[in-house]
C-alpha angles and dihedrals in degrees: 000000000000129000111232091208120147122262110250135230107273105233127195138214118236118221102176120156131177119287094242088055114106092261097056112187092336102112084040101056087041095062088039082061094049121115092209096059133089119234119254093017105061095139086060132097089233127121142181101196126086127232121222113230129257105205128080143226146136131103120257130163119194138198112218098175139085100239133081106251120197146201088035111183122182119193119180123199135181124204128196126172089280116033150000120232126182117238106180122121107216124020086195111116117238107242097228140340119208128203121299093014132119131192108222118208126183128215141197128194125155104224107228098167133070118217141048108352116181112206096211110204113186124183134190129175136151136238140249086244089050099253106140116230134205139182148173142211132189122209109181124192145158134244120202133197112266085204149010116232123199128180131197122189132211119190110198129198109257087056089266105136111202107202125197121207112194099189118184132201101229096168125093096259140059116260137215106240095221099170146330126184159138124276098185125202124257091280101056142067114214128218123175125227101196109098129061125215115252127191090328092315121093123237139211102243083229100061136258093300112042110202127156110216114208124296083004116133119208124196114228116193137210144167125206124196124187111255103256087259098069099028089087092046105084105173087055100050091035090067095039112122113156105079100180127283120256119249108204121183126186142167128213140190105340092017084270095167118224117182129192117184112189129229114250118313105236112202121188104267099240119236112238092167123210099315121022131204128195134169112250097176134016137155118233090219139029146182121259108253099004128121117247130186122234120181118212133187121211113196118188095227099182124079100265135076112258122204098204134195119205116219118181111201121186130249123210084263113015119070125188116218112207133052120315116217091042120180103236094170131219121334109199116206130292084013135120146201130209115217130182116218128192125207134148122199138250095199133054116225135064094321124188120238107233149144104072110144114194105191116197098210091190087063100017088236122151115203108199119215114206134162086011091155141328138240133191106234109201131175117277083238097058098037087058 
């Protein structure tokens, strides 16, 4: 058994020093003498040479002896932990094989499993004197990850989830970043963060040539918002928790192409409670002791219809301008109200918005609504 794989680039290591180091030019006229280097960029990692490969594997049988054998069948299987696949091309037996002679057979298998893989060849054939005869071989290798692949999840307020893919190169040789992004599920719309807008063109935030030298991570970003469908559905989105799986596809020395595509991504399923509150609209920046509109949305997020009663209480430096212990009626499951508030500020700073009370009258709960965002309060003078 012999492996078919691509010779690689032969790449050499640099050792340079000052001249007024003890060596001298030594190291530099010793790279200049190098048959692997290329001349005029000896200090780089460049090379014009090949390198043979040191793996095998292709399938020969071979007849040592000195009589025709007959009814020869080759079956080739690889198992892996989980399963056994047949990787022979034909299952046709070959009539007869004379001295000296092999029969050659190809195969192809795209390895999607890292650990202990066992190639199986089995041969049967049969003698002159008609005993059938039958044989096995084991060929046992490893396959290791090409890259390590972590995810971190942010789920924002307005339903949006940010996810962070921190993908490292953990082979010998440096890698071609092809392409790397998010297939999401049915519920979610997908946009990528990872390019910059230049001059009118947008940019990959790596550069024009993407490669991922050995042992290097690279951060991949992407924000997921909720199709307009299921955005107003808010117990459905709230219990979401499979977000799409990455499909990442890269080329190395020769532009051989490897691809890893991941499982589905699991985020934490956020909890919303009962009644939830989030911030539509709200300005960055405000006048002292004016009077400025926010906008909020409250979505009844459990299973019963609530019948809720807004109260506003002050903080030592937020007021809220209107009429506390407001009707604001029943709120059937899954559904949400908008309502525009109006408060000013006491106190200049980064103040928190706090102090919003929801009351559900049917089970005599209160939900309390603190920190729910934060606005910087100037002066009226320094803001003009």
């Amino acid at each position: 058994v012999m492996r078919l794989t691509k010779p690689t680039l032969f790449t050499n290591i640099p050792v340079t020093c000052e001249e007024r180091d003890l060596p001298g030019n030594l190291f530099n006229q010793l790279m200049k003498d190098d048959p692997s280097t290329v001349k005029g960029a000896e200090t780089l990692m460049l090379g014009e040479m090949l390198t043979l490969p040191q793996n095998f594997g292709y399938i020969s049988v071979h007849n040592d002896s000195n009589q025709v054998v007959k009814d020869i069948l080759v079956k080739a299987d690889l198992q892996t932990s989980s399963q056994r696949l047949n990787l022979s091309a034909s299952s046709a037996a070959v009539g007869e094989l004379k001295p000296d002679c092999c029969i050659d057979d190809v195969i192809h298998h795209e390895v999607k499993e890292i650990g202990t893989h066992i190639l199986v060849c089995a041969v049967s054939y049969t003698t002159q004197t008609g005993e059938k005869m039958y044989f096995r071989k084991f060929f046992k290798f490893q396959v290791l990850k090409p890259l390590d692949v972590k995810t971190k999840f942010y789920n924002a307020e307005t339903d949006e989830v940010f996810l962070e893919a921190q993908i490292q190169n953990i082979t010998t040789s440096p890698m071609f970043m092809e392409k790397v992004s998010l297939e999401p599920s049915m519920m979610y719309n997908v946009a990528e963060l990872n390019t910059v807008d230049t001059a009118g063109e947008s940019e990959s935030t790596f550069g024009a040539r993407t490669y991922l030298q050995p042992m290097d991570t690279r951060q991949y970003l992407y924000c997921l918002k909720p199709k307009q469908e299921f955005a107003e559905k808010a117990g459905v989105i709230k219990g979401v928790t499979v977000i799409g799986k990455l499909d990442i596809v890269w080329k190395t020395n020769l532009g051989e192409r490897g691809r890893l595509q991941t499982s589905q991504l699991q985020r934490m399923a956020p909890g919303y409670g009962d009644v939830r509150l989030s911030l539509e609209t709200i300005p960055d920046t405000v006048n002292l002791e004016e009077p400025f509109d926010i906008t909020c949305k409250i979505t009844n997020c459990s299973e019963r219809t609530m019948d809720l009663v807004l109260e506003m209480c002050n903080t030592n430096s937020i007021h809220w301008c209107g009429v506390s212990g407001r009707q604001l009626g029943k709120l059937h499951p899954s559904s949400s109200l908008h309502l525009a508030l109006t408060l000013l500020s006491s106190v200049q700073g980064l103040q928190s918005v706090s102090g919003l009370r929801l009351t559900d009258t049917f089970l005599k709960r209160t939900y309390e609504y603190d920190d729910i965002a934060q606005v910087c309060v100037v002066s009226s003078e320094i803001k003009q």
